[in-house]
N, C-alpha and C positions, 0 to 999 in steps of 0.2 A: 518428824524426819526431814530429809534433806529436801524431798520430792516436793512438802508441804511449802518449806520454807521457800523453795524459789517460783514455785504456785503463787503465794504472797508476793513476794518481790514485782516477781512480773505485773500482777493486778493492778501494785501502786504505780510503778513504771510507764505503762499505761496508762491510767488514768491522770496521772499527774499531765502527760504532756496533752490532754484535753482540760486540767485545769488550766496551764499557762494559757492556752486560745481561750480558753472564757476571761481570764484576766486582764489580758491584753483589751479583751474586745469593752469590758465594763473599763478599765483603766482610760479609754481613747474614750466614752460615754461621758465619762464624768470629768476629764479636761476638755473638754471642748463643749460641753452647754451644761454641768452639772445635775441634771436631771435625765430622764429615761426614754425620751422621747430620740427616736432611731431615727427617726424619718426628714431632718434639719441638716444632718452630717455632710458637711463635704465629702465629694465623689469619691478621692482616695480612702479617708477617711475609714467611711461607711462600707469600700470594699475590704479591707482590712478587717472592722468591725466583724462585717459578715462571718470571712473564711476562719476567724478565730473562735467565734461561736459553734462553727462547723464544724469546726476541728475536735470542739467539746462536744456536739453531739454524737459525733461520729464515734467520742473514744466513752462514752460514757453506756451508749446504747451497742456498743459492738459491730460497727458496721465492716464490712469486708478490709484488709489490711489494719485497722484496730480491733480487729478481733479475737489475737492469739489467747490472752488473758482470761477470758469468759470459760475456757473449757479447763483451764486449770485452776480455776477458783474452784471449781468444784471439789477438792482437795478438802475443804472446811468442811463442819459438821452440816447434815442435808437439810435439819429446822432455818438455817441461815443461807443456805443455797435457796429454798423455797422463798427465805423473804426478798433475797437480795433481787430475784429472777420473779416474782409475781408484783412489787408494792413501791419496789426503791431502787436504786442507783441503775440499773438498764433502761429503765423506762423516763428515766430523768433526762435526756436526749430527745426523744419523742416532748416532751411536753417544753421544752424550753424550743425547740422549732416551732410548735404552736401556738406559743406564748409573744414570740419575738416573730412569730408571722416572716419567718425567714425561706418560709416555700415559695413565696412570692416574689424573690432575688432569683434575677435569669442564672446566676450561679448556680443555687439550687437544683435547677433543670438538668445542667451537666452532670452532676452527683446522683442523679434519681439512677445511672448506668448503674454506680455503685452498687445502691440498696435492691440492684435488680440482680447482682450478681451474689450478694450477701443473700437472697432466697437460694438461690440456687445451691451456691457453695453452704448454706448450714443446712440444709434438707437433707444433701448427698452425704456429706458428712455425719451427720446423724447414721444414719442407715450401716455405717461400716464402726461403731462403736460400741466396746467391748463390756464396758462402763457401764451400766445401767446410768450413774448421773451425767457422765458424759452425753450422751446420746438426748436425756433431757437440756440438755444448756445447748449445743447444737441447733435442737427444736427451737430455744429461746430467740439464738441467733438467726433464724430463718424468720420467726413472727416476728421480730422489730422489723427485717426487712422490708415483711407487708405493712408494717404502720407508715417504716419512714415513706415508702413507695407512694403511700395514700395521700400524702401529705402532698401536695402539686395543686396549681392551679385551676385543673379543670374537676378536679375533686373535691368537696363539701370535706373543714375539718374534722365535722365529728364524725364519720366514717373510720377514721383513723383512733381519736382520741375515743368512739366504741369499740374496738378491736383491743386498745391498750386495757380498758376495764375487764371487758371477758377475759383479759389474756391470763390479767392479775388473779383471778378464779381457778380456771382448771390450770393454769402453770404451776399455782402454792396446792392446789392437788396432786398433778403427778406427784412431785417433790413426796410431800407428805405420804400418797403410795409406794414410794422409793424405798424411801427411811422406813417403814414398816417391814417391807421385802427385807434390807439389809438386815433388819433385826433380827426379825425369824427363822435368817439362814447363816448366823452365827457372824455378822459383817461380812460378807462376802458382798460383791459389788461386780465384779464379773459375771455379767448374763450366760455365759456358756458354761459355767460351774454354778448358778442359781437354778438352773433345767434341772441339775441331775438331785441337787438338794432337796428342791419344795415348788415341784411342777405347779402345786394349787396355787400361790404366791404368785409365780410368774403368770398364768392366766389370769390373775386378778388384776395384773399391773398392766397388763396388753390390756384388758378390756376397758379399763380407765382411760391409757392413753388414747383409744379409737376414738 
């Protein structure tokens, strides 16, 4: 339907303009010493470098203003909501900061505001969602906040990059609890009409998410 199709749209839209900043930033990597090594780059350079990388993690992991996208990808079927949100492409933000040690750029510091306000705003958010998957991608949206948040210099990375592991567990569980819910109440996907369907289902699906 229509709703799916601009669901999709948006996703790509999104994430494309965090692929130009990861392009940008490998493209200026690889004319100017052809190898991987960040830390050589001229000052301008290297801040370019940075903010293009940021830009991709920012829109890849859904952090606050890149985040419209995450709650309507939920649109697609919930086996691929579950992978997309536990294994692959949200979590691919978080580990390329990691990787690229880009917590350690005083920029990064000024963006930790961001991911503090990406807790805030997917938590609350969450809470007012009618969706059963909505209200799970929300949730999603709040925990990368705490990974990206962990990610700073007075913080040990794997703090963060253990947070990303458990998340990938009980995150491909909800989901999984989800999609059972929808099945056995005919697709229904709205929690205020899942109550009056098959009260046992929705108590299975709170006590999972607790």
């Amino acid at each position: 339907n229509q709703y799916n199709t601009l669901s999709g749209m948006k996703a790509i839209v999104y994430n494309k303009v965090g692929d130009i900043g990861l392009l940008v930033a490998l493209v200026l990597i690889y004319n100017n010493h052809n190898i991987s090594n960040i830390y050589i780059l001229s000052y301008n350079t290297y801040q370019i470098m940075t903010i293009g990388l940021l830009i991709a993690a920012m829109a890849k992991s859904a952090q606050y203003i890149m985040h419209p996208w995450l709650g309507d990808a939920m649109a697609g079927p919930t086996p691929v909501s579950a992978l997309l949100h536990a294994a692959t492409m949200v979590t691919a933000g978080i580990v390329l900061l990691s990787r690229a040690m880009l917590y350690k750029d005083p920029i990064w510091e000024d963006l930790l505001y961001i991911s503090l306000i990406t807790i805030i705003f997917g938590g609350l958010t969450s809470l007012v969602q009618n969706d059963i998957k909505k209200l799970i991608a929300y949730s999603t949206c709040s925990q990368l906040g705490y990974m990206f948040i962990l990610l700073n210099k007075e913080t040990p990375i794997i703090f963060s990059l253990y947070h990303l592991f458990t998340h990938a567990f009980f995150k491909a569980l909800l989901f999984i609890c989800a999609g059972i819910i929808i099945h056995y109440s005919n697709y229904e996907q709205d929690l205020r009409r899942i109550h009056t369907k098959n009260t046992n289902f929705l108590y299975v699906y709170l006590l999972f998410s607790s």
